[in-house]
MIGURO-23570 format. One record per residue (C-alpha): x, y, z; residue number from 1. Coordinates in Angstrom, 3 decimals. Example, Ala and Ser with C-alpha at 12.3 -4.5 7.8 and 13.67 -1.06 7.14 Angstrom:
<kegus>
<px=12.300; py=-4.500; pz=7.800; nr=1>
<px=13.670; py=-1.060; pz=7.140; nr=2>
</kegus>
This chain:
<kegus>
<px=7.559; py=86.964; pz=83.837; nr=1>
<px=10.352; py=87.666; pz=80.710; nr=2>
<px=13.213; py=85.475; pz=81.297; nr=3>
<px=16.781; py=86.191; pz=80.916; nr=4>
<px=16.709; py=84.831; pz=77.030; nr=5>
<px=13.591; py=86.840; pz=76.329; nr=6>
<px=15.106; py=90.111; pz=77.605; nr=7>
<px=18.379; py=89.418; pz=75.564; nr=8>
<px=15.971; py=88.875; pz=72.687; nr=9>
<px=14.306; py=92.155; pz=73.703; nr=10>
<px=17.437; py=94.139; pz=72.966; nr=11>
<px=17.654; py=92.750; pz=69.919; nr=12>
<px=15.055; py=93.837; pz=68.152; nr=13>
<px=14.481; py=96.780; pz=69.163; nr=14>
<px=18.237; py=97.759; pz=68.284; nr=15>
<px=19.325; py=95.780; pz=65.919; nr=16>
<px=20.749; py=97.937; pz=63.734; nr=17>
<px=23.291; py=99.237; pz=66.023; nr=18>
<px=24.707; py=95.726; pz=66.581; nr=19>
<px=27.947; py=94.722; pz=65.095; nr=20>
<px=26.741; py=91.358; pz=64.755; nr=21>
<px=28.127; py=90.587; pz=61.153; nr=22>
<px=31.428; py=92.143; pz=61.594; nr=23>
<px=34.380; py=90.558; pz=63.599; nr=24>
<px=37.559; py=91.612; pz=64.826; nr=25>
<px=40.715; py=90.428; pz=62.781; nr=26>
<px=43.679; py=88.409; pz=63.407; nr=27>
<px=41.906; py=87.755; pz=66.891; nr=28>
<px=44.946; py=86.941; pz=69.111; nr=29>
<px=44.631; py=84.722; pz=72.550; nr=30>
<px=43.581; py=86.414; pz=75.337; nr=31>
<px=46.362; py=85.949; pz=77.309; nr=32>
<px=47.439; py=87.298; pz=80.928; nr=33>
<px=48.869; py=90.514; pz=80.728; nr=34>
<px=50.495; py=91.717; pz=84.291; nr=35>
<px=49.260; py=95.810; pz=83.619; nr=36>
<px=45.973; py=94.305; pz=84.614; nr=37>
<px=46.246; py=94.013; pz=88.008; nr=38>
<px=48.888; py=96.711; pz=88.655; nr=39>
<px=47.059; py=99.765; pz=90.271; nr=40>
<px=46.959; py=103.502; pz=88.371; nr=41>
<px=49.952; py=104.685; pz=90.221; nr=42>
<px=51.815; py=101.589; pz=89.491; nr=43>
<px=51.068; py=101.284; pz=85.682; nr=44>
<px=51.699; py=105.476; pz=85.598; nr=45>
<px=55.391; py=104.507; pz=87.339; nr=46>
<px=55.899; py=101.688; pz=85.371; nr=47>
<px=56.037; py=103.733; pz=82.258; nr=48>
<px=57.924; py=106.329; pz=83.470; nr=49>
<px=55.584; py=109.370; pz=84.509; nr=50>
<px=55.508; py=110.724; pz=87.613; nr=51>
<px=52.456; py=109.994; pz=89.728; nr=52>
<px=50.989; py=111.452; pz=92.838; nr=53>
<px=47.127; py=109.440; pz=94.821; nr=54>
<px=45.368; py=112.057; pz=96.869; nr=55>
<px=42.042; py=110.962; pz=98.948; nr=56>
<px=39.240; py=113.661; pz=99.455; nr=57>
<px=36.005; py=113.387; pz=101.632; nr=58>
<px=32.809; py=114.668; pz=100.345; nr=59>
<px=30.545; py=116.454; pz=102.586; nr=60>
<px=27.898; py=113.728; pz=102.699; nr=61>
<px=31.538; py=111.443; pz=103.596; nr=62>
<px=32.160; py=109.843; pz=100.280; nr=63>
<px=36.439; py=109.361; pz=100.237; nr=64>
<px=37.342; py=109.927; pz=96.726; nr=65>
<px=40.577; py=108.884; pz=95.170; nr=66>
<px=42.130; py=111.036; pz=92.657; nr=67>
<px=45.357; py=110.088; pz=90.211; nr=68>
<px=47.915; py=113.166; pz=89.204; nr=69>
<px=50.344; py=113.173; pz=86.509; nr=70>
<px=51.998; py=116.754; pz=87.512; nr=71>
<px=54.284; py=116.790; pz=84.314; nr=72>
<px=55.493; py=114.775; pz=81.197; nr=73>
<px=58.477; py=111.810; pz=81.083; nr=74>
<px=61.161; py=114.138; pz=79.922; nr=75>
<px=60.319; py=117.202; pz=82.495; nr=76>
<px=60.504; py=117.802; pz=86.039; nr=77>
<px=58.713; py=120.895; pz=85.590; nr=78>
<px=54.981; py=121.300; pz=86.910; nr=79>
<px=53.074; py=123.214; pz=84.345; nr=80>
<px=50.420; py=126.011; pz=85.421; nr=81>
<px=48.298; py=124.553; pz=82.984; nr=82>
<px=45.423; py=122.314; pz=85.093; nr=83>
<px=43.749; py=119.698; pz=83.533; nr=84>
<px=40.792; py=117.614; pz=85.196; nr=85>
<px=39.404; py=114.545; pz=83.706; nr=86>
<px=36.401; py=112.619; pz=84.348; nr=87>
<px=35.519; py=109.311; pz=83.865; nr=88>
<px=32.042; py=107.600; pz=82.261; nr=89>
<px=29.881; py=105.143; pz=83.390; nr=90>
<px=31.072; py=101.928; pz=84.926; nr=91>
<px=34.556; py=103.444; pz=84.974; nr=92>
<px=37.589; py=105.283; pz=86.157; nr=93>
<px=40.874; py=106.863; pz=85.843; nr=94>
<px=42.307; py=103.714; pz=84.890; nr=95>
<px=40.403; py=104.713; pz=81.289; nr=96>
<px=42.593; py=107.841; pz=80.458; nr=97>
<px=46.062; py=105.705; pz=80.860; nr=98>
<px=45.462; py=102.040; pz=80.046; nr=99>
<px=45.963; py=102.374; pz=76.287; nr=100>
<px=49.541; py=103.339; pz=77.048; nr=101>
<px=51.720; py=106.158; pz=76.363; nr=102>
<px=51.094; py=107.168; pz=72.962; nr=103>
<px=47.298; py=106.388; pz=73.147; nr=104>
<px=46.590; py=106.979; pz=76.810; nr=105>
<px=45.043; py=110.691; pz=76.967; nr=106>
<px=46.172; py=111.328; pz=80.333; nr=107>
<px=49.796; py=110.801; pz=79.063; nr=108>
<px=49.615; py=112.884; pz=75.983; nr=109>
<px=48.481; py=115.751; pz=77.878; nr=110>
<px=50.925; py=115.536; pz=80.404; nr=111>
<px=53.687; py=115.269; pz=77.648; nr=112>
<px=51.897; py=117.949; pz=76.317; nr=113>
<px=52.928; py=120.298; pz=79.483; nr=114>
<px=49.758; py=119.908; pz=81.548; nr=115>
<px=49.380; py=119.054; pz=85.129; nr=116>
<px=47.015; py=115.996; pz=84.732; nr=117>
<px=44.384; py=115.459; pz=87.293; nr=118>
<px=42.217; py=112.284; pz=87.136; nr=119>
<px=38.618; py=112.090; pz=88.999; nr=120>
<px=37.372; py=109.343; pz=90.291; nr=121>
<px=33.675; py=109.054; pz=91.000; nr=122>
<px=31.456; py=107.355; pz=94.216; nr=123>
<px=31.048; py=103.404; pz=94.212; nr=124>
<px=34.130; py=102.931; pz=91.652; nr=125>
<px=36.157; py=100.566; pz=93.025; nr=126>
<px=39.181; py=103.255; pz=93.596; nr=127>
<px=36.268; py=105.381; pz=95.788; nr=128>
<px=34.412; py=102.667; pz=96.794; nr=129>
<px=34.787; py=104.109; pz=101.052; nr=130>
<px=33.155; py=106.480; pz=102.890; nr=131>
<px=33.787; py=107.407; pz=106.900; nr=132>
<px=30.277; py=105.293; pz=108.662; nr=133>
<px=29.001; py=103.464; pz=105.822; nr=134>
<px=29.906; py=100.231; pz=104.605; nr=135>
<px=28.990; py=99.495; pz=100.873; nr=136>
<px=29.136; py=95.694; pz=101.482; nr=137>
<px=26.754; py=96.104; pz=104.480; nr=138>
<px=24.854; py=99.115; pz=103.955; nr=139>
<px=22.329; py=99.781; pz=101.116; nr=140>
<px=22.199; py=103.521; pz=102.306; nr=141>
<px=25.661; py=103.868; pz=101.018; nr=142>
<px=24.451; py=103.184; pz=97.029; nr=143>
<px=21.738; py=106.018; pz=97.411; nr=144>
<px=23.169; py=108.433; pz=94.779; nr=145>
<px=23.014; py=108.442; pz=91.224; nr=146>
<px=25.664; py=110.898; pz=88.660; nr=147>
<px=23.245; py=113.789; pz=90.274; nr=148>
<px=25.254; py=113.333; pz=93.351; nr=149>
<px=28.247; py=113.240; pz=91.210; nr=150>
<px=27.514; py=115.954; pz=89.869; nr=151>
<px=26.233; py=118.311; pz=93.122; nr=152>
<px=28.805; py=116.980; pz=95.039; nr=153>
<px=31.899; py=114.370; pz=94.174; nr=154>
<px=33.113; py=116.801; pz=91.044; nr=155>
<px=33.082; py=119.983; pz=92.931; nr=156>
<px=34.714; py=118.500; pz=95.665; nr=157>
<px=37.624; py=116.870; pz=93.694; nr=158>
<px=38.071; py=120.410; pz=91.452; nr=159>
<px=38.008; py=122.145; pz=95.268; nr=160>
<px=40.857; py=120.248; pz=96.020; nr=161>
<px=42.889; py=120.125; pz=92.211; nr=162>
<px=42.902; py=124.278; pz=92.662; nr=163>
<px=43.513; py=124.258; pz=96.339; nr=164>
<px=46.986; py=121.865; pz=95.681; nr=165>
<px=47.880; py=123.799; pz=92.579; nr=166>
<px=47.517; py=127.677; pz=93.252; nr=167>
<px=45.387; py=127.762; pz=90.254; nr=168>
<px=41.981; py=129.589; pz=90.084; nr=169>
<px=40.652; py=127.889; pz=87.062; nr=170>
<px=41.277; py=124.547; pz=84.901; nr=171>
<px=40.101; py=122.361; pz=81.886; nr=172>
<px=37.441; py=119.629; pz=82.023; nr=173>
<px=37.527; py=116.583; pz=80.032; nr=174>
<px=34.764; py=114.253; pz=80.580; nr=175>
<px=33.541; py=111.684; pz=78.897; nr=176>
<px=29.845; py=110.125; pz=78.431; nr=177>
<px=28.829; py=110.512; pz=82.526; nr=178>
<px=31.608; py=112.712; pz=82.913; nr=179>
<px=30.291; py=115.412; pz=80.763; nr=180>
<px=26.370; py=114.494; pz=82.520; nr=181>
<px=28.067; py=115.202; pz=85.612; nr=182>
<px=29.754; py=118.007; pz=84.029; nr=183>
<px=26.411; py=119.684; pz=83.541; nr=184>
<px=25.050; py=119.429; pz=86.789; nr=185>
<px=27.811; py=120.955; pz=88.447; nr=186>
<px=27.501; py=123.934; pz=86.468; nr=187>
<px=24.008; py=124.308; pz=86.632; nr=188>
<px=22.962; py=123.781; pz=90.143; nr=189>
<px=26.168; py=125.507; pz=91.229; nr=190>
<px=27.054; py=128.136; pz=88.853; nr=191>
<px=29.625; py=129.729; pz=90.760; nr=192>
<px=31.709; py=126.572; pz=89.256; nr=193>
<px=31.793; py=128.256; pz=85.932; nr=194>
<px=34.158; py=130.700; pz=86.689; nr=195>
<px=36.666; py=127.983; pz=87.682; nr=196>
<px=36.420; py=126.426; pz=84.055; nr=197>
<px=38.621; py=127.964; pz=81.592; nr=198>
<px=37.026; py=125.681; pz=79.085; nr=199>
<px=35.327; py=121.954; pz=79.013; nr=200>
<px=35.465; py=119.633; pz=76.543; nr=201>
<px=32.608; py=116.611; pz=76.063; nr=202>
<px=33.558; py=113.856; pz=74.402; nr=203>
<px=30.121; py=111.750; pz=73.975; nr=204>
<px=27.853; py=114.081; pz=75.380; nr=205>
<px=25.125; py=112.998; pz=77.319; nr=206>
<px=22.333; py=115.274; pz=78.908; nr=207>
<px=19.008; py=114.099; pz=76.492; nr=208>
<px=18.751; py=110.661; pz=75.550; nr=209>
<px=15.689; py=109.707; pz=74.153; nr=210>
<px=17.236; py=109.058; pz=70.874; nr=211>
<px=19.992; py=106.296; pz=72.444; nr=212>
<px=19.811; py=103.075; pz=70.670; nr=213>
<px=21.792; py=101.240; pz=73.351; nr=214>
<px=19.940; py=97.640; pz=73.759; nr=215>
<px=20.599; py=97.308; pz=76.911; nr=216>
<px=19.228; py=100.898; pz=78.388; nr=217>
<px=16.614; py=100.315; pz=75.908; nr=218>
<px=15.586; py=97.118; pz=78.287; nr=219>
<px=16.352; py=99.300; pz=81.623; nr=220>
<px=14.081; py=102.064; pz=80.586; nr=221>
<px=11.571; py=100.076; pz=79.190; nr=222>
<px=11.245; py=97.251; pz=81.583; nr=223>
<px=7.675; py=95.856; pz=82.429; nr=224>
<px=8.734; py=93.017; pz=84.452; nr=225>
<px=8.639; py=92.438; pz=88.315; nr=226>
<px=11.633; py=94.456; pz=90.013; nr=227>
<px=12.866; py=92.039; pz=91.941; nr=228>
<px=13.481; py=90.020; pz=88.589; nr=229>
<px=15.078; py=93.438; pz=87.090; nr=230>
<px=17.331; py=93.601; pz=90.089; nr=231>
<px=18.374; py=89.698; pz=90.192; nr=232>
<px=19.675; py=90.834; pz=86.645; nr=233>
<px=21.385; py=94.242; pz=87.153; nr=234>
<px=22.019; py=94.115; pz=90.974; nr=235>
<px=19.828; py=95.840; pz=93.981; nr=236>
<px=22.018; py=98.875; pz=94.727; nr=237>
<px=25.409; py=98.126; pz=92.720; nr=238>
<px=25.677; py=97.561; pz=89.543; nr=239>
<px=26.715; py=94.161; pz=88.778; nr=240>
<px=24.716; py=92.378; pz=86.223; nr=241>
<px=24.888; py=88.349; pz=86.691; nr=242>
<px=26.812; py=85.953; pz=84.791; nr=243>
<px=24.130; py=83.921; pz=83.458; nr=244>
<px=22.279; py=87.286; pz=82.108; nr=245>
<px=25.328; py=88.977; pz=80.489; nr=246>
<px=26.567; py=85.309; pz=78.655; nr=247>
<px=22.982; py=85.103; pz=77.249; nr=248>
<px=23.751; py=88.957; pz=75.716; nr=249>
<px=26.850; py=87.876; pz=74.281; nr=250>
<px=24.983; py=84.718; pz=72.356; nr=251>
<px=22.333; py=86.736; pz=71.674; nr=252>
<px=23.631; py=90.062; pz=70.465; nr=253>
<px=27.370; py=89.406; pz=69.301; nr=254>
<px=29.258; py=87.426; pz=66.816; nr=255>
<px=30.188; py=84.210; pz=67.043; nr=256>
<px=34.094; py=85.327; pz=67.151; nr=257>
<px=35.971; py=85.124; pz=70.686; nr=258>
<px=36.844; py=88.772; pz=71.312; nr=259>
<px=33.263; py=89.875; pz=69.965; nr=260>
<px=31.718; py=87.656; pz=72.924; nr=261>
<px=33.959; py=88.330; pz=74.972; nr=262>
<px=33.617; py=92.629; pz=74.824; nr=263>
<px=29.861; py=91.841; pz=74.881; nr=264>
<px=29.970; py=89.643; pz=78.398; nr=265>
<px=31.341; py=92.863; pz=79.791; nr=266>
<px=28.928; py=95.123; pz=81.190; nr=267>
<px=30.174; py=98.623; pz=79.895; nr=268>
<px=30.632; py=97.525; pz=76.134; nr=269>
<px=27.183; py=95.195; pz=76.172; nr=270>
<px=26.016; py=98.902; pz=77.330; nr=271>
<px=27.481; py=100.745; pz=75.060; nr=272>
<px=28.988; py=98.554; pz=72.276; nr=273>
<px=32.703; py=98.835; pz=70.262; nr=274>
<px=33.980; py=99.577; pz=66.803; nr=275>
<px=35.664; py=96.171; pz=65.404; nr=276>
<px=38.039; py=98.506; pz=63.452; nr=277>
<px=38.868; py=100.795; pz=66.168; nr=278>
<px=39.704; py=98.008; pz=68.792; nr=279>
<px=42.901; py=97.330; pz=69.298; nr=280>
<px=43.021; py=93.667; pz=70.733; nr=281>
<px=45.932; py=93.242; pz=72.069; nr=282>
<px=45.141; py=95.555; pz=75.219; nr=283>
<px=41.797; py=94.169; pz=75.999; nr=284>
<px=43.417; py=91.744; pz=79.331; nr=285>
<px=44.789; py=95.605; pz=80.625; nr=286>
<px=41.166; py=96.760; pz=79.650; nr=287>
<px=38.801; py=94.080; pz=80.857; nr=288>
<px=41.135; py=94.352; pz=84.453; nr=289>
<px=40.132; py=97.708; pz=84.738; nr=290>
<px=36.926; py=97.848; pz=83.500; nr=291>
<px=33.916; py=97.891; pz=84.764; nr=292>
<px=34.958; py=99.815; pz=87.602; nr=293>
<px=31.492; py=99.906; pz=89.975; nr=294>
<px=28.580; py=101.785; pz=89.429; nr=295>
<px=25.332; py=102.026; pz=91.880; nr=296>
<px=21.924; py=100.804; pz=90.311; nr=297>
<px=20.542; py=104.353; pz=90.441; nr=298>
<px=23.285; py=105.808; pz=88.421; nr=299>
<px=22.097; py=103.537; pz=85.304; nr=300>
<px=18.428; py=103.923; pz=86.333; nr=301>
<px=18.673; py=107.825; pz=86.382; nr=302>
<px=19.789; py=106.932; pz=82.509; nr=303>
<px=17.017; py=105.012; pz=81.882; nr=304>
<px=14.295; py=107.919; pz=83.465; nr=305>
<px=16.038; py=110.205; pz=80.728; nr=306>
<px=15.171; py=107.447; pz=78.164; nr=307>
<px=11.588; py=107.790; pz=79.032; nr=308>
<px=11.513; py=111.281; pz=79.674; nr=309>
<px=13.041; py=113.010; pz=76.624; nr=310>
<px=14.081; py=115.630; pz=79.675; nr=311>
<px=17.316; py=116.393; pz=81.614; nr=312>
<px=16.243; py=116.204; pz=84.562; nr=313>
<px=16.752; py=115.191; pz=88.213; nr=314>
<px=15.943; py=111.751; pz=89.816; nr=315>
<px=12.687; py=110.579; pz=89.292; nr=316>
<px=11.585; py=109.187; pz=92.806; nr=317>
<px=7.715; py=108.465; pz=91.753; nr=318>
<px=5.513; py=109.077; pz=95.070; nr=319>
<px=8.408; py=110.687; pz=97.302; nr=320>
<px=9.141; py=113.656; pz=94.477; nr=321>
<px=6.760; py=115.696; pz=96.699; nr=322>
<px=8.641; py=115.548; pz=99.691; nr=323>
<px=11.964; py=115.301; pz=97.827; nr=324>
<px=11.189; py=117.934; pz=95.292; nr=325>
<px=8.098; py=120.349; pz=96.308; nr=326>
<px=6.509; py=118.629; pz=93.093; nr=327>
<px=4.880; py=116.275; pz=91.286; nr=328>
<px=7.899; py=116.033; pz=88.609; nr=329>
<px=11.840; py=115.736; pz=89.002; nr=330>
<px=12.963; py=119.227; pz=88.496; nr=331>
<px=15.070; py=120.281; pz=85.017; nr=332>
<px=18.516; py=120.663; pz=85.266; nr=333>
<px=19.001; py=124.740; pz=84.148; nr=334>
<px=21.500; py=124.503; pz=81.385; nr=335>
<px=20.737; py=128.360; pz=80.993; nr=336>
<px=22.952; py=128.941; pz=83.740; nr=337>
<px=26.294; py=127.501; pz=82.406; nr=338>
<px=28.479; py=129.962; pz=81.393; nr=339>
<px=31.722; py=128.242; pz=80.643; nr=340>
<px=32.910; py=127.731; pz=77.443; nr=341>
<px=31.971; py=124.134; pz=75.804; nr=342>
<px=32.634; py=122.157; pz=73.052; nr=343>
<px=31.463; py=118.899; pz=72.130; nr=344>
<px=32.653; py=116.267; pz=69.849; nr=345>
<px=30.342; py=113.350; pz=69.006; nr=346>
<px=30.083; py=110.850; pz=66.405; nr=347>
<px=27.367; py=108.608; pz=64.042; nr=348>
<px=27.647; py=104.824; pz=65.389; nr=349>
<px=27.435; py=106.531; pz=69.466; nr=350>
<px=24.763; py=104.045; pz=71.194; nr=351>
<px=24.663; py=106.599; pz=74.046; nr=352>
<px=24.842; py=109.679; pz=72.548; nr=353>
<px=23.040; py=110.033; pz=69.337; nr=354>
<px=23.812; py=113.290; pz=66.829; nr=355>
<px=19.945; py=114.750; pz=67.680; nr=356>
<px=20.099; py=114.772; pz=71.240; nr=357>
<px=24.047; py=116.304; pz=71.267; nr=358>
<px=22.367; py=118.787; pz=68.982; nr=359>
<px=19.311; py=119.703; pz=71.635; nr=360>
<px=22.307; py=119.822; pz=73.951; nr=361>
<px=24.135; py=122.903; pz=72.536; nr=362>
<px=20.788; py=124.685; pz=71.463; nr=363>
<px=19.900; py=124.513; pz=74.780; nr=364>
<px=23.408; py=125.523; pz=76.317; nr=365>
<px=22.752; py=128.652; pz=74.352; nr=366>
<px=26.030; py=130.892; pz=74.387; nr=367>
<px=28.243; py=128.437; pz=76.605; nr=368>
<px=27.775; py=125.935; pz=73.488; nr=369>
<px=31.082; py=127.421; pz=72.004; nr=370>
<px=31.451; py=124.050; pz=68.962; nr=371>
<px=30.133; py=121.083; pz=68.279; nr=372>
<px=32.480; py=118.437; pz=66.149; nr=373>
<px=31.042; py=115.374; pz=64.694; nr=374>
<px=33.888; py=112.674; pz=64.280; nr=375>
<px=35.222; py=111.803; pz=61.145; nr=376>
<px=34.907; py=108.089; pz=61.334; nr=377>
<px=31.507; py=106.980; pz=60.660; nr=378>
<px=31.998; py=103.950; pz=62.842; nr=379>
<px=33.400; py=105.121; pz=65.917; nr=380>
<px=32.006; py=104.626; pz=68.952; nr=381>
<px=30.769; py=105.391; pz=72.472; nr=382>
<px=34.026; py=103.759; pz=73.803; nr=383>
<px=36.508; py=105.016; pz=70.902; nr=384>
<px=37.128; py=108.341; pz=72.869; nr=385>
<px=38.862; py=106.506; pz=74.774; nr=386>
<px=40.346; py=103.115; pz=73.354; nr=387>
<px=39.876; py=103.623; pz=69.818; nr=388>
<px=43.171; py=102.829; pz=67.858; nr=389>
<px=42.297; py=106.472; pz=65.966; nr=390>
<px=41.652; py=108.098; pz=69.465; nr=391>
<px=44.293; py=110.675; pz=69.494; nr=392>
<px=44.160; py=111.575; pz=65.782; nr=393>
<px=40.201; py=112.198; pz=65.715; nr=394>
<px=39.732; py=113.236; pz=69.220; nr=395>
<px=42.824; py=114.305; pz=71.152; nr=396>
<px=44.566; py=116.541; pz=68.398; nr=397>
<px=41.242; py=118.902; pz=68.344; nr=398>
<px=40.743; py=118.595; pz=72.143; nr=399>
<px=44.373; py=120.088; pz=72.737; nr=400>
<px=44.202; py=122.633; pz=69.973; nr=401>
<px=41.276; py=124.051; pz=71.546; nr=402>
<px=42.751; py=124.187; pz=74.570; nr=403>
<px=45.382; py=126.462; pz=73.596; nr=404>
<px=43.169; py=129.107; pz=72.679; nr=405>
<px=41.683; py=128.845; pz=76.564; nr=406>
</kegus>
């Protein structure tokens, strides 16, 4: 049986290279309380002056979904016909598009920007963490879904409701990392969807991901161990990796500097790791109240069977694909079928989303693969999208200028 400090050790070698383990943040300040992290989305959108709207939708399988609007800029009262929908990663939620604040925060530049902002929040987060019978303390049954669901179901659903509320027939999609997975799936198991894109936008693409160097999936899809070990460590149906396991990746992976061990005791950054020069400190209380947000187990796991695979594909359920499935295999997600227009924008130092497989993406997108955009910074990161200090000069600038030709 590997123990904890064995599996740490695990990650380590077989992605060391990735690690920032020999750089360090500067003028580390003390991590002090900060009161943003424990206001809610429509408080912190209020407190800074935007005008904020919660609306609760109910999935057909009876998932309640929570989703954040920003229907116009500080200095409007005007509701622009221009929809925007944004969806959240991994581990997260629409706490991520407004936490860096007003002039980093992407749901606030596009809403100063005259869009209607609309901001998704997925299954099992903690701001959709309810559904009408079952209880996700109590019941395991509730956790059954990985970002397939997401993707078939929760994103539809939410976009159903954005166009219903608005008037609108079509919108943008922003996604990032799992957003633009889920992103996929809609599109190509329910292509009707297309039509009600006017254009999406990927930032940290993720469909292959056999090329990943994050240390962590590395263990998940790797993992020879006994399963009950592997879910003592990660949790049995949410994800919530234990205290002792994620302080042994911090002293094994990370610096010895305070913020460094401190980002890498937090699930989503051990996951997917940080830029020191792109991380701006002084929000990380805000941050670290927000995030993680809730995951399931299989969301992760479905991850880790696209490690292994090299495919982009459905859940792999081993024995039960035959009855699941009508086959031996998970079937392939048809990217053939997506039609709207797409651009992606990726970056070197991504430990989820590596240039080669973002590549394989748009050949295999065909015609809907309108751009790809590598990011000018070497360095930045899986996370930078959305907190990087640089965010809305390397990402957001492009993002909205290709809007406007939508």
């Amino acid at each position: 049986m590997l123990s904890i400090k064995l599996v740490a050790i695990f990650a380590f070698l077989v992605c060391s290279s990735a690690l920032p383990h020999e750089r360090t943040l500067q003028n580390n300040p003390v991590l002090t309380a900060d009161e943003d992290a424990d206001l809610t989305v429509p408080e912190l959108i209020t407190k800074y002056g935007y005008p904020v709207e919660e609306h609760q939708v109910t999935t057909s399988d009876g998932y309640i979904l929570t989703i954040h609007r920003i229907p116009h800029g500080k200095d409007s009262t005007t509701v622009s016909d221009k929809v925007v929908f944004l969806q959240h990663g991994l581990l997260s939620s629409s706490a991520d598009w407004i936490i860096t604040g007003t002039t980093h925060g992407l749901g606030y530049i596009l809403a100063d920007e005259g869009y209607d902002v609309w901001m998704g929040n997925a299954r099992g987060n903690h701001m959709s963490r309810n559904h009408t019978t079952l209880d996700p303390d109590n019941d395991s049954e509730f956790w059954q879904f990985s970002w397939h669901e997401i993707g078939a179901i929760d994103v539809p659903t939410m976009i159903d409701h954005v166009l219903e509320v608005t008037g609108q027939t079509s919108l943008y999609h922003i996604g990032h990392s799992q957003g633009t997975t889920s992103f996929y799936v809609m599109t190509s198991i329910h292509p009707e969807y297309n039509a009600k894109i006017k254009a999406h936008f990927s930032l940290a693409p993720i469909a292959y991901m056999n090329h990943m160097t994050s240390p962590l999936m590395h263990i998940l899809a790797f993992w020879s161990g006994p399963l009950d070990v592997l879910a003592k460590l990660i949790g049995i149906n949410e994800f919530l990796p234990n205290n002792e396991f994620m302080a042994m990746v911090g002293d094994v992976l990370c610096a010895d500097d305070d913020i460094t061990q401190f980002l890498c005791t937090n699930a989503l950054f051990a996951i997917c790791g940080f830029s020191p020069d792109e991380m701006n400190a002084t929000i990380l209380p805000v941050l670290t109240g927000h995030t993680p947000a809730g995951s399931s187990v299989n969301q992760v796991m479905h991850y880790a069977q696209e490690i292994n695979s090299g495919a982009f594909r459905q859940f792999d359920y081993g024995l039960a694909n035959l009855d699941k499935y009508g086959s031996l295999t998970p079937p392939p997600y048809q990217l053939d079928l997506i039609t709207a227009p797409i651009y992606l924008l990726y970056s070197h130092n991504d430990w989820m989303s590596a240039e080669v497989d973002v590549v394989k993406l748009c050949e295999n997108l065909g015609d809907a693969c309108q751009a790809k955009f590598l990011i000018a910074d070497g360095e930045f990161n899986h996370l930078d999208y959305l907190f990087g200090i640089r965010a809305p000069e390397l990402v957001y600038n492009k993002v909205i200028s290709l809007m406007a030709r939508h």
